[in-house]
Phi, psi and omega in degrees: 000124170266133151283162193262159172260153149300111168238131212250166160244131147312128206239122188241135163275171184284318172343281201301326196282299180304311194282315164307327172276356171255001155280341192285305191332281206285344178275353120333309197299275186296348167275328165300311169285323182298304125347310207275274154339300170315305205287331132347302190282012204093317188315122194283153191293328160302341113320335166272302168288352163291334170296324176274355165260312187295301189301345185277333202277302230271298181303322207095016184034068174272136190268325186282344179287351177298294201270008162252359193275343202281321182291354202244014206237307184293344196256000000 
């Protein structure tokens, strides 16, 4: 006997749906620039996403520890 699935719909206000594509945004925004700058600086790009891989593996890949490590990258 196969079961059905329920389909239920999930209801996302547009509010919540915009302010989530506008942290994927700016955190897209500062891994470029940041990528960018490094590589300014000489840094081979395999080295950079590996820095940048290593910091997702350590936080648990909190996207907001991104954009304060990307400010404290800057100071």
């Amino acid at each position: 006997m196969v079961k059905k699935r329920s389909k239920k719909k999930i209801k996302v206000s547009p509010i919540s749906l915009t302010l989530h594509n506008n942290n994927i945004k700016r955190i897209v925004e500062r891994l470029c620039s940041y990528y960018n700058e490094e590589r300014m600086k000489g840094k081979d790009s395999t080295m950079i996403l590996n820095g940048i891989n290593q910091f997702f593996i350590t936080e648990q890949q909190k996207p907001e520890l991104l954009l304060s490590w990307k400010m404290d990258c800057k100071r």
